[in-house]
Short mmCIF file of the C-alpha atoms (twelve columns), coordinates in Angstrom:
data_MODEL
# 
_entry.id   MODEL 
# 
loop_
_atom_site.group_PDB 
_atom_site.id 
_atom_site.type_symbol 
_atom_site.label_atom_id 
_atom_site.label_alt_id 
_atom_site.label_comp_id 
_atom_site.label_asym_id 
_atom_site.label_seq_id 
_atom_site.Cartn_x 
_atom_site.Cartn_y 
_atom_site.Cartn_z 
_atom_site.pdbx_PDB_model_num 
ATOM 1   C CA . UNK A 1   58.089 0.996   63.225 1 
ATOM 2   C CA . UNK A 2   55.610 -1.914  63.193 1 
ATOM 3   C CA . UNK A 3   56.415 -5.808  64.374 1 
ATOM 4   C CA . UNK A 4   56.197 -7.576  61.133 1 
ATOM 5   C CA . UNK A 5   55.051 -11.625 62.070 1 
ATOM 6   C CA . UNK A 6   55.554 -14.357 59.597 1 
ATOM 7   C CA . UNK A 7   53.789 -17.248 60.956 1 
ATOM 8   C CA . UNK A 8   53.798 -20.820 59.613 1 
ATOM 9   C CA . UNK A 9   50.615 -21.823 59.049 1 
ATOM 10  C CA . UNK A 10  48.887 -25.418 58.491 1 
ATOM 11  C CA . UNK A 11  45.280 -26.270 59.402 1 
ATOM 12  C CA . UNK A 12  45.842 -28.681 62.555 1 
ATOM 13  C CA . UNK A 13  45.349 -28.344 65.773 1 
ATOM 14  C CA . UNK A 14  49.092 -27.128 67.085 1 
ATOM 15  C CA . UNK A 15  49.736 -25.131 63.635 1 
ATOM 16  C CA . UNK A 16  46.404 -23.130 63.770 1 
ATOM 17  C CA . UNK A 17  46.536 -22.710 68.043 1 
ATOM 18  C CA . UNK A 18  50.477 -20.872 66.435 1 
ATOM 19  C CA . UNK A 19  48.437 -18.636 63.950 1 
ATOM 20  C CA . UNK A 20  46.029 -17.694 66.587 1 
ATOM 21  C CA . UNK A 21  48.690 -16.624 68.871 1 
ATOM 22  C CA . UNK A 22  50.549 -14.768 66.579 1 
ATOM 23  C CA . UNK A 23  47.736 -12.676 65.447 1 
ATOM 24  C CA . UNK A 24  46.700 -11.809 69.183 1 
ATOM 25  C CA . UNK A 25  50.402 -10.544 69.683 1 
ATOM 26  C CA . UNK A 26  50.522 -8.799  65.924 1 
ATOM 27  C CA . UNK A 27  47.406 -7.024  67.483 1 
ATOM 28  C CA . UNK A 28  49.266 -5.852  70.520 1 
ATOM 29  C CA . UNK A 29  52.067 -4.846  68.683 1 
ATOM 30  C CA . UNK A 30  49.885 -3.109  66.164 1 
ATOM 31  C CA . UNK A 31  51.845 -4.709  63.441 1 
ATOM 32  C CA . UNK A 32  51.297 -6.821  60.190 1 
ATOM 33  C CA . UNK A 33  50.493 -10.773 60.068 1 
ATOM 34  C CA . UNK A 34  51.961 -13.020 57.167 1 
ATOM 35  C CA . UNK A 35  51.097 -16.406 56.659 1 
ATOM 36  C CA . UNK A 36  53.274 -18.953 55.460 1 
ATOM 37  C CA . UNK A 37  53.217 -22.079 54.464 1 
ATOM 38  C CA . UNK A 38  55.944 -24.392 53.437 1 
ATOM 39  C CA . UNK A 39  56.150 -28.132 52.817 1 
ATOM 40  C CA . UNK A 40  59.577 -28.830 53.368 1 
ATOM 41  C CA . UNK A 41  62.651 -26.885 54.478 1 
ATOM 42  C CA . UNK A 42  66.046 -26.751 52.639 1 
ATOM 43  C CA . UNK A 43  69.361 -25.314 52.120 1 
ATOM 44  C CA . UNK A 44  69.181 -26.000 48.618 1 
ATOM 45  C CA . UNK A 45  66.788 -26.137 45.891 1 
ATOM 46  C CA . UNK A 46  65.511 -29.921 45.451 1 
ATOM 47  C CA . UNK A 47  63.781 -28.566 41.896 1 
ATOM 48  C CA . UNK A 48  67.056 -28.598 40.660 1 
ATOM 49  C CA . UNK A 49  67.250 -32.534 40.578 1 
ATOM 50  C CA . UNK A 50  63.897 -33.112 39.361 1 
ATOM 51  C CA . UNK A 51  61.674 -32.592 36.515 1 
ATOM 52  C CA . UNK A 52  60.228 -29.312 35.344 1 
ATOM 53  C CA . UNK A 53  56.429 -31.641 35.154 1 
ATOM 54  C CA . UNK A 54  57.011 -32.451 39.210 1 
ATOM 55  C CA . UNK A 55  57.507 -28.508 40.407 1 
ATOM 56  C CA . UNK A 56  54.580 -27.950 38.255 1 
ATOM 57  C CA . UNK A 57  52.627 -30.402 39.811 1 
ATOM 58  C CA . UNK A 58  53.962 -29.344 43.108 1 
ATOM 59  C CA . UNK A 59  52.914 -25.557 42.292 1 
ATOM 60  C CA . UNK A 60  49.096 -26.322 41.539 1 
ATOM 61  C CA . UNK A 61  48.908 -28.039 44.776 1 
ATOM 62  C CA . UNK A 62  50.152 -24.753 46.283 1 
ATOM 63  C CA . UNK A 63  47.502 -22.470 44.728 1 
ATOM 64  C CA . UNK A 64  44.559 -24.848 46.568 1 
ATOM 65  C CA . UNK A 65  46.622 -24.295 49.938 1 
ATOM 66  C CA . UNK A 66  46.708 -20.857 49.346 1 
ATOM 67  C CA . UNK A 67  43.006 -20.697 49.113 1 
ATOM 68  C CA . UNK A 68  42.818 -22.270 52.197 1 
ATOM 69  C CA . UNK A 69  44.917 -19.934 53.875 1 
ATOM 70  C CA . UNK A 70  42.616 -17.395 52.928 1 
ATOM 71  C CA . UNK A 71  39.881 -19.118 54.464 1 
ATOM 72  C CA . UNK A 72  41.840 -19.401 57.810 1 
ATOM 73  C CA . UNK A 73  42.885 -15.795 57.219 1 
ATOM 74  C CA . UNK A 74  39.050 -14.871 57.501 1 
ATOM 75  C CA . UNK A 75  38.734 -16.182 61.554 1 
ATOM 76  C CA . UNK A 76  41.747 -13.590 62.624 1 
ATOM 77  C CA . UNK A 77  41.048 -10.188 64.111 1 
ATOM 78  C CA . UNK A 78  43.662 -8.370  61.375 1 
ATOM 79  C CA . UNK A 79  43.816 -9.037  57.540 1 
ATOM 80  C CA . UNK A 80  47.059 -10.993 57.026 1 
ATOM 81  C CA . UNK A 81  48.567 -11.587 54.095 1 
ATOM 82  C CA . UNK A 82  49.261 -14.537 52.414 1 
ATOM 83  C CA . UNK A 83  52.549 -16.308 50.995 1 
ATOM 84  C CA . UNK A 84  53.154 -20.102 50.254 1 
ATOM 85  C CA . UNK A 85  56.036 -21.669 48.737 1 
ATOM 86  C CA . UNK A 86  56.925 -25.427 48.350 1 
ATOM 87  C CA . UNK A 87  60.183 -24.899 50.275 1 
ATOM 88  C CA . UNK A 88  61.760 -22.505 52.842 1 
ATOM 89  C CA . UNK A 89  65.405 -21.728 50.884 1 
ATOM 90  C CA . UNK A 90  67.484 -19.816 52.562 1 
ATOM 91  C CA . UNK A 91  66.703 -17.400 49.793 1 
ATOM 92  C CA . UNK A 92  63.378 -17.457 50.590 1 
ATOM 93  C CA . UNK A 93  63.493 -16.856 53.828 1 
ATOM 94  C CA . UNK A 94  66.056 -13.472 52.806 1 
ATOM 95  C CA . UNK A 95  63.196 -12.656 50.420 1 
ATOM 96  C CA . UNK A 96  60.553 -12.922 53.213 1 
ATOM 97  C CA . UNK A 97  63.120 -10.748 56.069 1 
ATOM 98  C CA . UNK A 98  63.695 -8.022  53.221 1 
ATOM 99  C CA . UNK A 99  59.815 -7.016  52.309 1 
ATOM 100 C CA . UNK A 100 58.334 -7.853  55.719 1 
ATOM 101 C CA . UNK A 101 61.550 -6.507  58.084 1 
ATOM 102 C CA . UNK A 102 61.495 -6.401  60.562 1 
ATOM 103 C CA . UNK A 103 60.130 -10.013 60.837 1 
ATOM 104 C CA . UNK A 104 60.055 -12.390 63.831 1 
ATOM 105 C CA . UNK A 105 59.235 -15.873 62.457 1 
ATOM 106 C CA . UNK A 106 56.910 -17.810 64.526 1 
ATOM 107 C CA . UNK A 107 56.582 -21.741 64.658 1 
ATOM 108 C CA . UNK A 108 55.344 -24.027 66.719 1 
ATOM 109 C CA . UNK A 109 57.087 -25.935 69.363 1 
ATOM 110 C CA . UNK A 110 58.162 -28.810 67.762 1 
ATOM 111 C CA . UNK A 111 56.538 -32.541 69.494 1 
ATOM 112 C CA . UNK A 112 60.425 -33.718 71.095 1 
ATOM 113 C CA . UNK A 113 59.191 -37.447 70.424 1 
ATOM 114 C CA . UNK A 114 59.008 -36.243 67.017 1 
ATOM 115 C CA . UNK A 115 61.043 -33.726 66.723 1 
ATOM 116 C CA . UNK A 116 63.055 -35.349 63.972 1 
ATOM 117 C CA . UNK A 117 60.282 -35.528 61.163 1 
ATOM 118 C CA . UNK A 118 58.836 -32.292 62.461 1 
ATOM 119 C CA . UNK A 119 58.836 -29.357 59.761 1 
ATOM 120 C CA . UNK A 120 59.287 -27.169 62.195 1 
ATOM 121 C CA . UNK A 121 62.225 -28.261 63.829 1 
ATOM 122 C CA . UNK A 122 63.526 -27.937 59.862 1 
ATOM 123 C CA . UNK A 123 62.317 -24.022 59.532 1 
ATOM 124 C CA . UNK A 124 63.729 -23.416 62.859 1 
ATOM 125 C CA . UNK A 125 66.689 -25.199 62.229 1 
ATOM 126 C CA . UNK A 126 67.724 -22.906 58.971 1 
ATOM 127 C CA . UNK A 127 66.307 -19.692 60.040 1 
ATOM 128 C CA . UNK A 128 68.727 -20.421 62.903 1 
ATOM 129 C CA . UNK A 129 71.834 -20.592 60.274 1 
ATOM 130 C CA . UNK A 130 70.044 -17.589 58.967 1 
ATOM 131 C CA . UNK A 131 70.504 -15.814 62.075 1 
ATOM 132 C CA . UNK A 132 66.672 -14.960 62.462 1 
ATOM 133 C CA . UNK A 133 64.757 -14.091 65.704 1 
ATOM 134 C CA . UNK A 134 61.890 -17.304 66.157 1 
ATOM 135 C CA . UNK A 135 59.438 -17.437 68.370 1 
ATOM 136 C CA . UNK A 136 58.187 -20.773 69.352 1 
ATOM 137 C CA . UNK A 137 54.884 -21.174 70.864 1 
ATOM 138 C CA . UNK A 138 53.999 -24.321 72.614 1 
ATOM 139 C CA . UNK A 139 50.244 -25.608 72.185 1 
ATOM 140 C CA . UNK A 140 49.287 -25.256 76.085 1 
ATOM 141 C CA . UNK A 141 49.652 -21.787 76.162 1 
ATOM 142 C CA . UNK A 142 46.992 -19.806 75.806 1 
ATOM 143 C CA . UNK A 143 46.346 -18.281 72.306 1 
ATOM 144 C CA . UNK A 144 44.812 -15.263 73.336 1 
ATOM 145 C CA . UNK A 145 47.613 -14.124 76.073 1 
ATOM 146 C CA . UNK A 146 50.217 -11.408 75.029 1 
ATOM 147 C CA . UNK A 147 53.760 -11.612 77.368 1 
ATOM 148 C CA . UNK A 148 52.883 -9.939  80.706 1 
ATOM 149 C CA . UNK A 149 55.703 -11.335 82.515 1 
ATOM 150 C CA . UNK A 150 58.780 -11.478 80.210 1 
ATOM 151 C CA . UNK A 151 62.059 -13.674 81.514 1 
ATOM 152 C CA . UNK A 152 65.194 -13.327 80.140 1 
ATOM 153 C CA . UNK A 153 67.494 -15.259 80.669 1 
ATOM 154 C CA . UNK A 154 71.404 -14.195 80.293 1 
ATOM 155 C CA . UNK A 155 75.180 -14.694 81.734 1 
ATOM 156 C CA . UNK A 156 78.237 -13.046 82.619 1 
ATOM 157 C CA . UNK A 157 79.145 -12.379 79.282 1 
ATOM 158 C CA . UNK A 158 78.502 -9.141  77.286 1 
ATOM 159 C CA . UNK A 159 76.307 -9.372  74.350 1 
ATOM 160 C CA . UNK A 160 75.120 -6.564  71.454 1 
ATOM 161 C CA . UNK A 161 71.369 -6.678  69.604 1 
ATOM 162 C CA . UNK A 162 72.108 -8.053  66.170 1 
ATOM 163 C CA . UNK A 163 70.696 -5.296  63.494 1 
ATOM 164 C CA . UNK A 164 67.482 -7.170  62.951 1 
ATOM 165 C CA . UNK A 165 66.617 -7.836  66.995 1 
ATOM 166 C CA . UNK A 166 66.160 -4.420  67.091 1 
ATOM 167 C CA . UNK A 167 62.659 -3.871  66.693 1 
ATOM 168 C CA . UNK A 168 62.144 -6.500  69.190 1 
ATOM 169 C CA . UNK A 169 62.032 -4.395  71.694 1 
ATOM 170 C CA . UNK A 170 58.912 -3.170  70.914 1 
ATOM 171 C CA . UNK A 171 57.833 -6.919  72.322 1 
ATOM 172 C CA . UNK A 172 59.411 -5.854  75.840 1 
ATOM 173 C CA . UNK A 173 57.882 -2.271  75.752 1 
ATOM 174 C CA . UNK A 174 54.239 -3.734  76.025 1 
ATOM 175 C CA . UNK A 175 51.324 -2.325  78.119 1 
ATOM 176 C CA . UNK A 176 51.921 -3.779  81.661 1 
ATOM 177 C CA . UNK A 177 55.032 -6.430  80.753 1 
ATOM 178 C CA . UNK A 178 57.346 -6.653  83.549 1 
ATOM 179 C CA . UNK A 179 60.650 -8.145  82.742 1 
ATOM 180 C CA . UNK A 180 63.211 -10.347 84.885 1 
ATOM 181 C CA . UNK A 181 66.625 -11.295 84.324 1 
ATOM 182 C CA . UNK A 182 67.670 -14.778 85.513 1 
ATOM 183 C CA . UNK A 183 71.017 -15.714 86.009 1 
ATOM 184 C CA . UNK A 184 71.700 -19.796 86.341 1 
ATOM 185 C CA . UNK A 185 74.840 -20.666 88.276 1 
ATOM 186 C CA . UNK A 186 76.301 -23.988 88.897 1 
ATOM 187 C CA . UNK A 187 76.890 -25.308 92.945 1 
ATOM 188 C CA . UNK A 188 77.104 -22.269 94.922 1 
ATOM 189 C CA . UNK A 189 75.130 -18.923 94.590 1 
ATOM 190 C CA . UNK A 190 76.643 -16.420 92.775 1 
ATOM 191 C CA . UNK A 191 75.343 -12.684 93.444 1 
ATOM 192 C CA . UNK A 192 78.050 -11.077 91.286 1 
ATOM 193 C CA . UNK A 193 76.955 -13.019 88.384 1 
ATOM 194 C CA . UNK A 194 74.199 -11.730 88.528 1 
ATOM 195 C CA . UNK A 195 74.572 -8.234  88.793 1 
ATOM 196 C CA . UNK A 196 77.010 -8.716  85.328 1 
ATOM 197 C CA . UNK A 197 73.990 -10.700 83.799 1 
ATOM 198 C CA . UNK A 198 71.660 -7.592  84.984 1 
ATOM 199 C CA . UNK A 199 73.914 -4.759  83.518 1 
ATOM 200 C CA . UNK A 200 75.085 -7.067  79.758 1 
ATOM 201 C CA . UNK A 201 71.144 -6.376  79.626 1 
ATOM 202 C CA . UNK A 202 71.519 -2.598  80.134 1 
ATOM 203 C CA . UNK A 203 74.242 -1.956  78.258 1 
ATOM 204 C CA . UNK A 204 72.868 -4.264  75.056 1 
ATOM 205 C CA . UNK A 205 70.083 -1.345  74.831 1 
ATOM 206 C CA . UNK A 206 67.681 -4.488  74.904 1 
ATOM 207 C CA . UNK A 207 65.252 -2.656  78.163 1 
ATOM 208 C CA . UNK A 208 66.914 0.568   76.892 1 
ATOM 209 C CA . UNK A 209 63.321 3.214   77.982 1 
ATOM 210 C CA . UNK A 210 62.109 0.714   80.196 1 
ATOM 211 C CA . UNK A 211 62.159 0.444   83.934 1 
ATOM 212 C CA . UNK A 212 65.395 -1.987  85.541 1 
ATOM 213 C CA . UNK A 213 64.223 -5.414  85.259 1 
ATOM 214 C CA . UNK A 214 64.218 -7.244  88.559 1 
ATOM 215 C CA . UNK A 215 66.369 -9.336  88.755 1 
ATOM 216 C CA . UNK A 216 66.749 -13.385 89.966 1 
ATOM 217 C CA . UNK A 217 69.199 -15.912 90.581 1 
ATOM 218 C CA . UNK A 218 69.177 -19.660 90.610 1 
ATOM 219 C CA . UNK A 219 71.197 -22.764 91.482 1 
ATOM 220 C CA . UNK A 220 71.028 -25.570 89.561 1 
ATOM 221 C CA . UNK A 221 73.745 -28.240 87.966 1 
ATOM 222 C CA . UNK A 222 72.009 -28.444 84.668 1 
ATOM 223 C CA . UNK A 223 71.559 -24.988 82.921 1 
ATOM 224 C CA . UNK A 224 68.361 -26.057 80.969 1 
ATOM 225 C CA . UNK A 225 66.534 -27.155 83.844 1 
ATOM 226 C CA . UNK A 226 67.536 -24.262 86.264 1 
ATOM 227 C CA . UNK A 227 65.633 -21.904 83.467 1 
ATOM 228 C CA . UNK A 228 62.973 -23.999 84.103 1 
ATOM 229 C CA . UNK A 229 62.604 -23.772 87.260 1 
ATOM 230 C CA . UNK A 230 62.734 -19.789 86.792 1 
ATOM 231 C CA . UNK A 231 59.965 -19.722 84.576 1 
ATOM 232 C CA . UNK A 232 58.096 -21.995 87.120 1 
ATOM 233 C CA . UNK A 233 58.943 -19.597 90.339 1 
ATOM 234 C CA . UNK A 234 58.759 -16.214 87.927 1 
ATOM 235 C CA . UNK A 235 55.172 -17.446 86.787 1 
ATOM 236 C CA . UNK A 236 56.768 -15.827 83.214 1 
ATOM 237 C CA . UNK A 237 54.936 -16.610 80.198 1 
ATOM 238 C CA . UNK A 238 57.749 -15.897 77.379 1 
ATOM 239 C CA . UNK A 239 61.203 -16.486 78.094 1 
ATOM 240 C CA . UNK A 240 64.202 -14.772 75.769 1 
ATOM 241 C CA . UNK A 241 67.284 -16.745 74.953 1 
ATOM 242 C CA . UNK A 242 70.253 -15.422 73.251 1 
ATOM 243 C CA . UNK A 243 71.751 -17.288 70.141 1 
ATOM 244 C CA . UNK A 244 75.204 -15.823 70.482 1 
ATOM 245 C CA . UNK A 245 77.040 -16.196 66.855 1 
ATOM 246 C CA . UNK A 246 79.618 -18.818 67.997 1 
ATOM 247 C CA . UNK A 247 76.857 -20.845 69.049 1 
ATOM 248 C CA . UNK A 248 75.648 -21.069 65.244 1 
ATOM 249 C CA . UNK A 249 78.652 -23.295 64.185 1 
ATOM 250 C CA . UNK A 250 78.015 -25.584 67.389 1 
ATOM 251 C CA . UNK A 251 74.883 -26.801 68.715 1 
ATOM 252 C CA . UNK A 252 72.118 -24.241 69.269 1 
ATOM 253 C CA . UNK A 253 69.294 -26.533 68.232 1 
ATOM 254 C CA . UNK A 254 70.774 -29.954 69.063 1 
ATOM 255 C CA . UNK A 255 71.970 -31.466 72.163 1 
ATOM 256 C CA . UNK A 256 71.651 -27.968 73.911 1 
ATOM 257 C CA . UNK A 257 70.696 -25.386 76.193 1 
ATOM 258 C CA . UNK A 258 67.842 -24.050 73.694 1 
ATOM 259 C CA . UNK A 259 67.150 -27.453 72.326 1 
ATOM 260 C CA . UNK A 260 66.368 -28.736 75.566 1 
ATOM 261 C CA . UNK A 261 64.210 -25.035 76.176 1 
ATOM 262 C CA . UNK A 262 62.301 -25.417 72.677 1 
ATOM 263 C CA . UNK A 263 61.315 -28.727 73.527 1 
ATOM 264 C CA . UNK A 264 60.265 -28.549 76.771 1 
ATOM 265 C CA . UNK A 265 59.341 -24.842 78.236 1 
ATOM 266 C CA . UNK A 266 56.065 -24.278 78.729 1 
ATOM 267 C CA . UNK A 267 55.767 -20.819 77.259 1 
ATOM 268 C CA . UNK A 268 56.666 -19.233 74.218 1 
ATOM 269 C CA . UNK A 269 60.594 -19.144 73.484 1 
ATOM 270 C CA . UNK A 270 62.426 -15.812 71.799 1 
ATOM 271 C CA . UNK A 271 65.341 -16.382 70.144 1 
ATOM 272 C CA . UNK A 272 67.149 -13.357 69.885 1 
ATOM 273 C CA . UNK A 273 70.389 -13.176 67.592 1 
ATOM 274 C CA . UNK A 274 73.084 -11.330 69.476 1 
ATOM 275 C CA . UNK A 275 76.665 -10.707 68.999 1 
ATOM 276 C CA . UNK A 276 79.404 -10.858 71.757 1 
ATOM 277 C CA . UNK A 277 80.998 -7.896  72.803 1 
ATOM 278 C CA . UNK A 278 84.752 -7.476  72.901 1 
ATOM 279 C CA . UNK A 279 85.398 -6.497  76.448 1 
ATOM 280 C CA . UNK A 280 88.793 -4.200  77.052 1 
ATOM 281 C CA . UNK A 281 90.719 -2.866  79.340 1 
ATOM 282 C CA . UNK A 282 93.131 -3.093  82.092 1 
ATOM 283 C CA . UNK A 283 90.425 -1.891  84.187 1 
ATOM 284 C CA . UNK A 284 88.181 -4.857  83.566 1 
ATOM 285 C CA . UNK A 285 85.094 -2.211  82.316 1 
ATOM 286 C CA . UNK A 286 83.573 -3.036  78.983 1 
ATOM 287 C CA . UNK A 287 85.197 -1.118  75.720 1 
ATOM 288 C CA . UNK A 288 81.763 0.668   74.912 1 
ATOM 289 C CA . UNK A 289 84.019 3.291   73.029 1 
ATOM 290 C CA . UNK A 290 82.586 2.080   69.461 1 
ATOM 291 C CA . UNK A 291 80.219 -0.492  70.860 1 
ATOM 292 C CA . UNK A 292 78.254 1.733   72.368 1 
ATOM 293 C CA . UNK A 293 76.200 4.883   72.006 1 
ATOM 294 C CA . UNK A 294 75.678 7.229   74.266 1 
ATOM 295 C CA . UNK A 295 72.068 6.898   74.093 1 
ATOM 296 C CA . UNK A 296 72.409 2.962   75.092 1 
ATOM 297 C CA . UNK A 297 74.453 3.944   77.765 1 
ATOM 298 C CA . UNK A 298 71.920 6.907   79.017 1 
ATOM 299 C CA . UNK A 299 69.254 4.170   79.359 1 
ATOM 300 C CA . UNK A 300 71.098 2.375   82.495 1 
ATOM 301 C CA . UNK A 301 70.015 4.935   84.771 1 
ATOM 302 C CA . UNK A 302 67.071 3.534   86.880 1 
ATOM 303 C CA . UNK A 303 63.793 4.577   85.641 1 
ATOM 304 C CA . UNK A 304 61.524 6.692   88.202 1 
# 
């Protein structure tokens, strides 16, 4: 099954370096491009409080970006298509999942000194209530460089691949990507931690195929900044999050973790919609009775 990307497009600098970089890793993935572009980003439809005359208006504007997109379709190495629409709706975005799935939406990093009139922090910010992988690609990485060295970065606490991160493994499975689990703990080092952190990836089925990640810990007081320092000493150029679904209703974008890691991480950012996994028994061992297929669980033996 193909990668599906839906990119949002504009034509300056930081938007266009995005578009670049997601047709280099469509490419690699040997899957198709879409282009979108969006003015603003809503949960509700602001046509409803306005004239019919203004969304008219607003519509024949959209035709002349549209033709523009086309022109910035003709400097990528695949033929993309093409979709604009005034305003990213969560209905939209549904609209867009359903006839390119499986899609990974990819923005730019949003500018943190601006981060609050950035359209991008909006489209992240809803496909995020959507539950939605994004990928967000800072401007000083380079456009033309597919994840080699892939960092993910996990805890203690069991997690399963939402239905539509599936396919996302395709991302890890690339020619040559090696792939490292970080575990973060807080004043003292903590070698159990991350041996749980290493096997919640196993058992997920996220490397499920692949060869055991290595994996690293770190020490650090503040979470975000401990990542940071992993991608620094890892020399990893993308780094996977997980966007667990309590973490919806609280504050995955804002005055977080991954807000902090959007902002400010150097390389592109996954964020990968998980689920937590109920974890059983007496014996302390995870309930993988109906969590877990056999297959999933097959893929934890080392690879040769």
């Amino acid at each position: 099954m193909s990668l599906n990307l839906v990119v949002f497009a504009g034509f300056y600098p930081t938007a266009r370096h995005t578009v670049h970089y997601a047709n280099n890793l469509a490419q690699a993935l040997h899957g198709q491009l879409v282009l979108l572009h969006v003015k603003r980003a809503s949960s509700f439809d602001p046509y409803e409080l306005m004239a019919e005359s203004f969304r008219q208006e607003e519509l024949a504007c959209e035709t002349e970006t549209a033709a523009a997109l086309y022109r910035l379709a003709d400097e990528l190495h695949i033929s993309p298509n093409v979709e604009v629409a005034t305003d990213l709706l969560p209905v939209v975005a549904e609209d867009l999942a359903k006839r390119y799935q499986p899609a990974l939406f990819v923005l730019s990093q949003a500018d943190p000194e601006r981060a609050e009139i950035s359209i991008a922090a909006d489209c992240a910010e809803l496909l995020r209530a959507g539950h939605f992988p994004v990928l967000l690609v800072p401007p000083t990485i380079p456009a033309d460089q597919a994840p080699r060295r892939i960092l993910i970065a996990t805890d203690r606490e069991p997690f399963a691949l939402a239905a539509n991160a599936q396919a996302l493994r395709q991302l890890l499975a690339l020619p040559g990507a090696e792939l490292i689990v970080a575990h973060v703990s807080s004043g003292v080092e903590d070698d159990e931690g991350c041996s749980a952190a290493l096997r919640n990836v196993q058992l997920s089925g996220l490397v499920q195929g692949l060869p055991t990640p290595e994996l690293r810990g770190y020490v650090n007081d503040d979470y975000a900044k401990g990542l940071l320092a992993a991608v620094q000493d890892t020399q990893a150029d993308l780094v996977i999050v997980l966007a667990r679904e309590r973490s919806y209703l609280g504050e995955l974008f804002h005055h977080s973790v991954t807000a902090y890691l959007l902002a400010h991480c150097p390389v592109p950012v996954l964020v990968l919609p998980v689920a937590p996994v109920a974890v059983a028994s007496d014996s302390g061992h995870l309930a993988t009775a109906t969590l877990l297929t056999n297959s999933v669980l097959s893929g934890l033996a080392p690879a040769n």
